[in-house]
CHARMM-style PDB file with segment names, atoms N, HN, CA, C and O in Angstrom:
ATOM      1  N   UNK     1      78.612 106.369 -16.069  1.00  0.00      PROA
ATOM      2  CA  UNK     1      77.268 105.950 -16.447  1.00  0.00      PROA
ATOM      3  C   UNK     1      77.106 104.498 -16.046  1.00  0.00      PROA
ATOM      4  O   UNK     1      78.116 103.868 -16.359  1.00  0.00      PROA
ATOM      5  N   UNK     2      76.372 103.904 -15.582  1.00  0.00      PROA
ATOM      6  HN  UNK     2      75.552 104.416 -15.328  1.00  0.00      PROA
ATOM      7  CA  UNK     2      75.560 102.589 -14.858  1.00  0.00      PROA
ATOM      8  C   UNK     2      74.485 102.416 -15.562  1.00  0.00      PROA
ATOM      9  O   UNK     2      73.493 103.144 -15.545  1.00  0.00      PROA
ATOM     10  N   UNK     3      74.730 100.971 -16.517  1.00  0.00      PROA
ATOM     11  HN  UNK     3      75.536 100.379 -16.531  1.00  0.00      PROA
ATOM     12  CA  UNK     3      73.049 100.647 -16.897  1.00  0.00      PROA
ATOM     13  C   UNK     3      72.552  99.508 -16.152  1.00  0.00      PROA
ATOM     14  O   UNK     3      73.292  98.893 -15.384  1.00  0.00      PROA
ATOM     15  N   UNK     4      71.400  99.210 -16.326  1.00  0.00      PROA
ATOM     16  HN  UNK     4      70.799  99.710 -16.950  1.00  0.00      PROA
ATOM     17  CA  UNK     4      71.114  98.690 -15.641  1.00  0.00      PROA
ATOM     18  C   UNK     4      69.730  97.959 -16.132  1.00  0.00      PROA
ATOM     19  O   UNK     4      68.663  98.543 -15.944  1.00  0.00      PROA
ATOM     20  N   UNK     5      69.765  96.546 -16.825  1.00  0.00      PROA
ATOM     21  HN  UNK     5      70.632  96.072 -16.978  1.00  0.00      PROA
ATOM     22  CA  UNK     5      68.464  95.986 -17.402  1.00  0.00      PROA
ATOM     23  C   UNK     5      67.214  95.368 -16.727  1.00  0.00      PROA
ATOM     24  O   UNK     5      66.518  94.418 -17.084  1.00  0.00      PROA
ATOM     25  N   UNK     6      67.123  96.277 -15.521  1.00  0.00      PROA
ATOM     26  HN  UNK     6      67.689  97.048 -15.230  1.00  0.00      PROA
ATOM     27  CA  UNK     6      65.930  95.957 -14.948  1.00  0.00      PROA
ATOM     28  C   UNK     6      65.319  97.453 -14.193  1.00  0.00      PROA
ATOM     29  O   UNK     6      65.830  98.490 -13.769  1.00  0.00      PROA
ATOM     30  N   UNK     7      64.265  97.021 -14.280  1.00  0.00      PROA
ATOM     31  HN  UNK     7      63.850  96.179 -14.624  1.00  0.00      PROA
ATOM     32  CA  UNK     7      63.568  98.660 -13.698  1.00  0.00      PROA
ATOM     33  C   UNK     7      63.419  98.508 -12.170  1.00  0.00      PROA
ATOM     34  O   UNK     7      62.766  97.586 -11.680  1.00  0.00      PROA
ATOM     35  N   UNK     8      63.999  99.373 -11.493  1.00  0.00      PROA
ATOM     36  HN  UNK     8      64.529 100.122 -11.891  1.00  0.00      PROA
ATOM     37  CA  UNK     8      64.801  99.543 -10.203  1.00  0.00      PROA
ATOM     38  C   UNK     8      63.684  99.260  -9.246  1.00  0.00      PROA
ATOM     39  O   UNK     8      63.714  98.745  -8.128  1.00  0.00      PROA
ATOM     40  N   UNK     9      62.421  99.849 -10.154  1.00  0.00      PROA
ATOM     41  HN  UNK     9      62.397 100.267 -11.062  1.00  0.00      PROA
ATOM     42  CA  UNK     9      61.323 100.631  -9.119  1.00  0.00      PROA
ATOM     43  C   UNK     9      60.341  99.090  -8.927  1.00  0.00      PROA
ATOM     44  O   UNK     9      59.440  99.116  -8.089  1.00  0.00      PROA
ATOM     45  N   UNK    10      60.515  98.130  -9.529  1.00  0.00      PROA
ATOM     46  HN  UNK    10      61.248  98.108 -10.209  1.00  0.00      PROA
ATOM     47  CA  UNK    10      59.522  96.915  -9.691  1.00  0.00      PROA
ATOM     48  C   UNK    10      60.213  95.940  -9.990  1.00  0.00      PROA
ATOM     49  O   UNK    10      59.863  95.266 -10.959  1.00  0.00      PROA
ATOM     50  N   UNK    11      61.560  95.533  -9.141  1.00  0.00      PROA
ATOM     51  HN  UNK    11      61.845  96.080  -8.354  1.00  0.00      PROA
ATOM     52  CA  UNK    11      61.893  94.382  -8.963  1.00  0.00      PROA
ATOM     53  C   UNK    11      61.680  93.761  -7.817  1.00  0.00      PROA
ATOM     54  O   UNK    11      61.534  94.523  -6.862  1.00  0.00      PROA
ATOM     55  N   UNK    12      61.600  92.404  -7.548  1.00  0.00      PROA
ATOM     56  HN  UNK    12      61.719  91.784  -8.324  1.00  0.00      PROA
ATOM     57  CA  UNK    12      61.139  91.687  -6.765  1.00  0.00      PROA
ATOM     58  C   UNK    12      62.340  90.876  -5.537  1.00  0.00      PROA
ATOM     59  O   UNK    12      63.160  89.985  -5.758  1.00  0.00      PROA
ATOM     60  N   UNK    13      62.129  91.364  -4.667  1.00  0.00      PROA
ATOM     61  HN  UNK    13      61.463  92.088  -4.487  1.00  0.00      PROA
ATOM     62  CA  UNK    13      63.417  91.341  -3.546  1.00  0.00      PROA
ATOM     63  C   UNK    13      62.908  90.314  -2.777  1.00  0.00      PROA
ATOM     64  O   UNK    13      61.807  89.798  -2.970  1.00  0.00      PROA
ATOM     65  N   UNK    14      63.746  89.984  -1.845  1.00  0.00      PROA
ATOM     66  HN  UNK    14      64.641  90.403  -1.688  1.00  0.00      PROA
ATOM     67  CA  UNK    14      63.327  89.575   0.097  1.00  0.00      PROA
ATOM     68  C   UNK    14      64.645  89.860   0.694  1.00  0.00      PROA
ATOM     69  O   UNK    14      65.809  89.990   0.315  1.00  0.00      PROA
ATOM     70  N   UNK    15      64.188  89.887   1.432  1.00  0.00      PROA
ATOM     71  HN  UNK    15      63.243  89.781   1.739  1.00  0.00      PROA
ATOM     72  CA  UNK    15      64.737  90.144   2.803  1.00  0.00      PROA
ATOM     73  C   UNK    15      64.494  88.383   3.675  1.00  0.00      PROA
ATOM     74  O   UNK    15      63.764  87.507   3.211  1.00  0.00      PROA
ATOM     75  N   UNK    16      65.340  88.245   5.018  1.00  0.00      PROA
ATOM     76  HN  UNK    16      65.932  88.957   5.396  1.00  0.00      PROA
ATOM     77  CA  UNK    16      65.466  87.002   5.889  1.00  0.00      PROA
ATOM     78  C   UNK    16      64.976  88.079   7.281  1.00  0.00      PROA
ATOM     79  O   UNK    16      65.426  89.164   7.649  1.00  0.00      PROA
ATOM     80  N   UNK    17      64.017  87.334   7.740  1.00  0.00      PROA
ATOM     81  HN  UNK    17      63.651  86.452   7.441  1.00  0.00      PROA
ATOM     82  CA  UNK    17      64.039  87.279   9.387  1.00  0.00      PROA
ATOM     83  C   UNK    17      65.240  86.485  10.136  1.00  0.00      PROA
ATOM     84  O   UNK    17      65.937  85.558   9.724  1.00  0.00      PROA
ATOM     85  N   UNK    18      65.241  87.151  11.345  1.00  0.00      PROA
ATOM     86  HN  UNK    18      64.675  87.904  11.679  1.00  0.00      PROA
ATOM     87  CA  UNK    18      65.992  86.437  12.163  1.00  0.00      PROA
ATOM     88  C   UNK    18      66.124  84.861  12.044  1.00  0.00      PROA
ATOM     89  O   UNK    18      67.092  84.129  11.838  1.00  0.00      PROA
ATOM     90  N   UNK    19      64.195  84.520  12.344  1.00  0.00      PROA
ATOM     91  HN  UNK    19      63.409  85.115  12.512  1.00  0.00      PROA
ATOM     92  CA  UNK    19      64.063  83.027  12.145  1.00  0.00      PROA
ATOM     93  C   UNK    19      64.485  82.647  10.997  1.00  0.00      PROA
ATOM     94  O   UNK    19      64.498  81.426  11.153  1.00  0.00      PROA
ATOM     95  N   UNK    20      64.945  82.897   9.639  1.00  0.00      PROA
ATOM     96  HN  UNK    20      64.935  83.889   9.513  1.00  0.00      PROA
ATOM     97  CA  UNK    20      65.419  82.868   8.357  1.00  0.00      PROA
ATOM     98  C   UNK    20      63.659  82.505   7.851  1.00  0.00      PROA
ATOM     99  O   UNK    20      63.624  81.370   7.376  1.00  0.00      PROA
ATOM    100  N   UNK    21      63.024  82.812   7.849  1.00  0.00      PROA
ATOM    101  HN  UNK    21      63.052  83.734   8.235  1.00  0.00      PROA
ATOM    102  CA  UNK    21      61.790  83.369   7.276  1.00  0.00      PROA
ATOM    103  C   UNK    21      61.730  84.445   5.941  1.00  0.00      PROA
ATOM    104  O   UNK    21      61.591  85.627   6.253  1.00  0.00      PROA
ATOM    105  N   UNK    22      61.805  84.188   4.752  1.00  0.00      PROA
ATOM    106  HN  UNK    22      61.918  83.228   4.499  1.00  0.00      PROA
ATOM    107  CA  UNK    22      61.913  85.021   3.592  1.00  0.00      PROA
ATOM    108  C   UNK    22      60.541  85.911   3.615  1.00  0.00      PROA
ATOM    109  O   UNK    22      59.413  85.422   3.557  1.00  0.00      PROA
ATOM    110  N   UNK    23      60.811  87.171   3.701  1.00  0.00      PROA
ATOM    111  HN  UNK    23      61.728  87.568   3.748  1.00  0.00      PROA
ATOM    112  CA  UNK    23      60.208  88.486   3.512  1.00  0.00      PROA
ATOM    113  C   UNK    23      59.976  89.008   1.918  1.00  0.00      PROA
ATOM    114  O   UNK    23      60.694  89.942   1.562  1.00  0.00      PROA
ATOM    115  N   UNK    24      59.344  88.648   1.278  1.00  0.00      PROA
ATOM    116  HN  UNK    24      58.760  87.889   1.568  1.00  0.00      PROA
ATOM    117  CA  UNK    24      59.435  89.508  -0.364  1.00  0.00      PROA
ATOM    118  C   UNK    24      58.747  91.009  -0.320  1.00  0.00      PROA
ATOM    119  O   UNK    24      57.707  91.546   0.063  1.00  0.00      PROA
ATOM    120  N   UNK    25      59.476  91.203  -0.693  1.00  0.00      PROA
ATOM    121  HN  UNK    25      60.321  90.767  -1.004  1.00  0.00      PROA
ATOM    122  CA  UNK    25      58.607  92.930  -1.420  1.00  0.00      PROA
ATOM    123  C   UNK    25      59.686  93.341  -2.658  1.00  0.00      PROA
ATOM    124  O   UNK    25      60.785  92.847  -2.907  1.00  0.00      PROA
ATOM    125  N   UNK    26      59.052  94.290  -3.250  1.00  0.00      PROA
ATOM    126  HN  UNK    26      58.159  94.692  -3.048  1.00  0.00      PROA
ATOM    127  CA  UNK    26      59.263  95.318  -4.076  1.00  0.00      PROA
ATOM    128  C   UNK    26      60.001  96.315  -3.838  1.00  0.00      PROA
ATOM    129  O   UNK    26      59.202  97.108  -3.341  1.00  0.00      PROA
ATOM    130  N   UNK    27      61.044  96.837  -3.857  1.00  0.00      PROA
ATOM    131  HN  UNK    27      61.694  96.192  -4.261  1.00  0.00      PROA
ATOM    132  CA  UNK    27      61.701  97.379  -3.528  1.00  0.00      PROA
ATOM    133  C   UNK    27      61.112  99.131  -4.522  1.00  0.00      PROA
ATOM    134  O   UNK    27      60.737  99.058  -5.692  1.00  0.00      PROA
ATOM    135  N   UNK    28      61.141 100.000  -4.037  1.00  0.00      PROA
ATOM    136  HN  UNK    28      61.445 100.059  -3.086  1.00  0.00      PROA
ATOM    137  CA  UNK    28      60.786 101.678  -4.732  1.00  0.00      PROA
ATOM    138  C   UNK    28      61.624 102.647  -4.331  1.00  0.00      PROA
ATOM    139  O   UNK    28      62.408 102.560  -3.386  1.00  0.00      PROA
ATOM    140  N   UNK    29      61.466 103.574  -5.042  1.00  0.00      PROA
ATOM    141  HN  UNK    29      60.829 103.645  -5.810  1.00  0.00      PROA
ATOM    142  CA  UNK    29      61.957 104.628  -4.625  1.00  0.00      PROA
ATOM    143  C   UNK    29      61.617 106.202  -5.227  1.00  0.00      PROA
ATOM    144  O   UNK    29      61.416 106.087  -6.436  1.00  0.00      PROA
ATOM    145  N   UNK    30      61.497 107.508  -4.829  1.00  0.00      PROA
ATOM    146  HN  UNK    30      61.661 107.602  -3.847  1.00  0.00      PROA
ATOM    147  CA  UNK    30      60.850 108.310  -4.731  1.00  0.00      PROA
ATOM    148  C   UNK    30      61.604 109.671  -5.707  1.00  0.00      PROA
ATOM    149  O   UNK    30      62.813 109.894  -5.771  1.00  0.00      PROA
ATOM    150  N   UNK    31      60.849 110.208  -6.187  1.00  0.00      PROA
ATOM    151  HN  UNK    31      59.867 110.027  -6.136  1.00  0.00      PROA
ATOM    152  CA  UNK    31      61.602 111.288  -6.792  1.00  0.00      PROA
ATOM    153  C   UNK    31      60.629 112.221  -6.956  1.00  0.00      PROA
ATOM    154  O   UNK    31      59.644 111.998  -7.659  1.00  0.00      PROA
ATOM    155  N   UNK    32      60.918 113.915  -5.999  1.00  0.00      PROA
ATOM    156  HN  UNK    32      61.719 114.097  -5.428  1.00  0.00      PROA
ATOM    157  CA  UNK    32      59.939 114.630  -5.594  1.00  0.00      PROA
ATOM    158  C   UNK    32      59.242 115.874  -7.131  1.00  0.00      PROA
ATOM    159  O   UNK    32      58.249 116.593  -7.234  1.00  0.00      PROA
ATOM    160  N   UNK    33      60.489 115.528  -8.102  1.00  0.00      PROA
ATOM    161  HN  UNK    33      61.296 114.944  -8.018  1.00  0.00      PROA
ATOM    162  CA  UNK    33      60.163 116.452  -8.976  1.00  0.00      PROA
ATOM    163  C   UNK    33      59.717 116.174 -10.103  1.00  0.00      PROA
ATOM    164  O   UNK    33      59.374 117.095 -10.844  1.00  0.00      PROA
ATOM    165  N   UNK    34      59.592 114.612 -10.582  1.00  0.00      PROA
ATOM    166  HN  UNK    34      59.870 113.863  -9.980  1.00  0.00      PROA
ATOM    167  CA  UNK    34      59.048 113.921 -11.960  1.00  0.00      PROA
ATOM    168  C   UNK    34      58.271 112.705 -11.033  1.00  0.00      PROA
ATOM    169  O   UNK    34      58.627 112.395  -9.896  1.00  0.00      PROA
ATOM    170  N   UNK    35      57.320 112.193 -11.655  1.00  0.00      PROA
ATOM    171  HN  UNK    35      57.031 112.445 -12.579  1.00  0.00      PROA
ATOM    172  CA  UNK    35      56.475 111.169 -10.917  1.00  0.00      PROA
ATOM    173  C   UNK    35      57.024 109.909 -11.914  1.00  0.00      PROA
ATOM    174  O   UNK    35      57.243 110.045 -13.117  1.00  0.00      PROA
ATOM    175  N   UNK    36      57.188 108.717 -11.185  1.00  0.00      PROA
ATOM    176  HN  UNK    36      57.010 108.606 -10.207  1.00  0.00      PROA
ATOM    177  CA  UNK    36      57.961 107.556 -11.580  1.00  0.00      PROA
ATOM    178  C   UNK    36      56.859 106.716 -11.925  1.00  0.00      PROA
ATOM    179  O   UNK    36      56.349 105.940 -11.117  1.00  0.00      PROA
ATOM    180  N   UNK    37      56.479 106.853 -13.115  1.00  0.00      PROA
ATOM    181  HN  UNK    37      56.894 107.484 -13.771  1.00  0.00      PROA
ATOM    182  CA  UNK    37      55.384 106.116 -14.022  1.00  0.00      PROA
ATOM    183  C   UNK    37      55.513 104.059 -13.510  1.00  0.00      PROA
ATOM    184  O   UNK    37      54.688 103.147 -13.454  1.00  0.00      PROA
ATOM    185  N   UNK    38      56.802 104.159 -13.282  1.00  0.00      PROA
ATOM    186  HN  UNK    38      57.472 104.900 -13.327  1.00  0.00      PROA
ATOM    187  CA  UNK    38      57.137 102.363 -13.349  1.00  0.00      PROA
ATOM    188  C   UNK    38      57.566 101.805 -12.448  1.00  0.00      PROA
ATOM    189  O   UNK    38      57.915 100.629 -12.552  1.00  0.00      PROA
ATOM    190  N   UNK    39      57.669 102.553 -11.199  1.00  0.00      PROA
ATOM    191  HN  UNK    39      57.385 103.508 -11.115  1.00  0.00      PROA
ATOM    192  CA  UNK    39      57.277 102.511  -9.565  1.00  0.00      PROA
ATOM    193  C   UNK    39      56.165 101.067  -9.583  1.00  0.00      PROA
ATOM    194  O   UNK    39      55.040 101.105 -10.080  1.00  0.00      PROA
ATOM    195  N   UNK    40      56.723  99.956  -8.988  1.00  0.00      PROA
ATOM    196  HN  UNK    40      57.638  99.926  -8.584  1.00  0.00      PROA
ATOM    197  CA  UNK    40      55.684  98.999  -8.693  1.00  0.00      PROA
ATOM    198  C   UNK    40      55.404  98.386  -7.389  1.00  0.00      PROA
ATOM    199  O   UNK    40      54.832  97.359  -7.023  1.00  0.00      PROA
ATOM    200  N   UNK    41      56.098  99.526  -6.718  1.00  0.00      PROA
ATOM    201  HN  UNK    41      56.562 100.360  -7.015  1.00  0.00      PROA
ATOM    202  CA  UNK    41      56.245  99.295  -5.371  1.00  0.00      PROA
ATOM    203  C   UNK    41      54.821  99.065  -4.846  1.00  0.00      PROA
ATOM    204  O   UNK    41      54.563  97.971  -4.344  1.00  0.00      PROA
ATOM    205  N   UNK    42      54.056  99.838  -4.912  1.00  0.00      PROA
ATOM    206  HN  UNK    42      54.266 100.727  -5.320  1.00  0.00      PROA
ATOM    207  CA  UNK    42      52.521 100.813  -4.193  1.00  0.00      PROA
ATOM    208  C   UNK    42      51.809  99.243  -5.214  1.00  0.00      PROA
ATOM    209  O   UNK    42      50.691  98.978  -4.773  1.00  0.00      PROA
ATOM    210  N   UNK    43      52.172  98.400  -6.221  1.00  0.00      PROA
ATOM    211  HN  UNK    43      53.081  98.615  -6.579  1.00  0.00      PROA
ATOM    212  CA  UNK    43      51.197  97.540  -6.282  1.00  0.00      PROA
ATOM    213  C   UNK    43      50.957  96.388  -5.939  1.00  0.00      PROA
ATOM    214  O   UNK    43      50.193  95.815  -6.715  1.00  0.00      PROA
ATOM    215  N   UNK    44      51.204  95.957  -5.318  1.00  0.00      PROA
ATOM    216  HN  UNK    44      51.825  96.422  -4.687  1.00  0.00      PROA
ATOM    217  CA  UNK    44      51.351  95.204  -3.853  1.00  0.00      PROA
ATOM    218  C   UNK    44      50.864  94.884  -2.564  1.00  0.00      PROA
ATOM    219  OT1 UNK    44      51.528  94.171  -1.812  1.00  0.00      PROA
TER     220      UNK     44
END
């Protein structure tokens, strides 16, 4: 078991460009058989 005190679906990431240019997004992810109420990807 893995806990984990942050909600996976609406934390706040970046990524680096080549030029080292910081990229932010939201990182999500999908699940075809329950709909992920706390997904904050799509608000953005």
């Amino acid at each position: 078991i893995h806990v984990y005190g942050g909600n996976i679906g609406g934390v706040r990431r970046a990524v680096y460009t080549p030029e080292g240019l910081v990229k932010p997004f939201v990182s999500g992810y999908s699940n075809r058989h329950l709909p992920n109420i706390w997904d904050l990807s799509k608000d953005n």
